[in-house]
N, C-alpha and C positions, 0 to 999 in steps of 0.2 A: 724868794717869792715876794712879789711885791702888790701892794692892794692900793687901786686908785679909785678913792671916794666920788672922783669925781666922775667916772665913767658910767654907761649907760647899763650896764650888763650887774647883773646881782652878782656881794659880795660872794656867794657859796660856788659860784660860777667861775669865779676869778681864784678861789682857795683851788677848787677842783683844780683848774686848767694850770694854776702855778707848783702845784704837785706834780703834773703831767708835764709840765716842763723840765722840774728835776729830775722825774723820769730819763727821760729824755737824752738829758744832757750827763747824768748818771751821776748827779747830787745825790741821787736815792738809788740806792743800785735793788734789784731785786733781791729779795727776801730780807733787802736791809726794814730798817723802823724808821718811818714818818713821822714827823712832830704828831704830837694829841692833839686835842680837839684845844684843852683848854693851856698848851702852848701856843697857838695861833690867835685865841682868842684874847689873850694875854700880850702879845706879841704886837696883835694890831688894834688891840681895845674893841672888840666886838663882841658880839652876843655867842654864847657857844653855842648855842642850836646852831646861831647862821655856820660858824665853823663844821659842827654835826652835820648841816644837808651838807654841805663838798664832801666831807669824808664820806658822806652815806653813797652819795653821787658816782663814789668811784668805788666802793665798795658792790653797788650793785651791776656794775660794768664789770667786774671782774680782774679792778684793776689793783685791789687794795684788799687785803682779808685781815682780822681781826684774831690774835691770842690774846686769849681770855689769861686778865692778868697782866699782861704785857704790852698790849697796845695796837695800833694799826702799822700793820709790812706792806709792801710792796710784791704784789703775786708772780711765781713764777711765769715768765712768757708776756709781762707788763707790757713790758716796748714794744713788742709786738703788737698787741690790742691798743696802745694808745697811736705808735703810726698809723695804723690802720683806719684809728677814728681819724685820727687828723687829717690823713690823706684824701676820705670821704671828704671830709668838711670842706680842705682844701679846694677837691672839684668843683666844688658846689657853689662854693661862694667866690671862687676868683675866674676857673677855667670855664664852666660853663659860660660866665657872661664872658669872657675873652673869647670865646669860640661865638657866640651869637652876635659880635660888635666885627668881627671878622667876616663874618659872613653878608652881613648887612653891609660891607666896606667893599665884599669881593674881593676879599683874599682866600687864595686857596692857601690848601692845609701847610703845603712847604712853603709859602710865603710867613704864614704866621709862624710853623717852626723857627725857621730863620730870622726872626724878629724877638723871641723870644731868647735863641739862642745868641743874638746880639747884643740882647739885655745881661744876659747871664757875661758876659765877655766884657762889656762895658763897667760893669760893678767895682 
């Protein structure tokens, strides 16, 4: 997980979302243990509330549940719930405007597939 001071988005925002990348990538596999609050806060010299909203953030997503004693896990079915966020996100913020600059260009739909899918080949 890594935390850039300098970007525009809050740190508990960037704790959440770099948890959700270990997710992800299965740093954290489910029902594993996720660093505490005040391992992160420790880790990148921050406040541990600010670390507390992320944990709380993904806790009330259902992405993260707490034993008492023990620390915060990773809930079953995690990956699940965090593609699913991200895939929302993803529409919203990339595809919708891809598809409205397409439109506006006069590209029909198999045009922009194919451009898209040109991108993906080119990489």
């Amino acid at each position: 997980m890594k935390i850039n001071f300098e970007d525009e988005r809050p740190i508990f925002l960037q704790i959440a979302e770099g948890i959700e990348d270990g997710i992800l990538v299965g740093a954290y596999e489910e029902e594993g243990q996720v660093p505490s609050t005040t391992e992160i806060s420790m880790t990148y010299k921050i406040n541990p509330a600010t670390a507390l909203k992320g944990i709380s953030r993904l806790v009330e997503e259902g992405i993260l549940y707490k034993r008492r004693g023990l620390g915060m896990f990773v809930s079953t079915g995690a990956i699940a719930v965090v593609r699913a966020k991200r895939k929302a996100a993803f529409s919203k913020q990339y595809v919708a405007p891809l598809t409205r600059e397409a439109r506006r260009l006069g590209l029909t739909s198999g045009e922009t597939v194919e451009l898209i899918e040109r991108s993906f080949r080119d990489e």
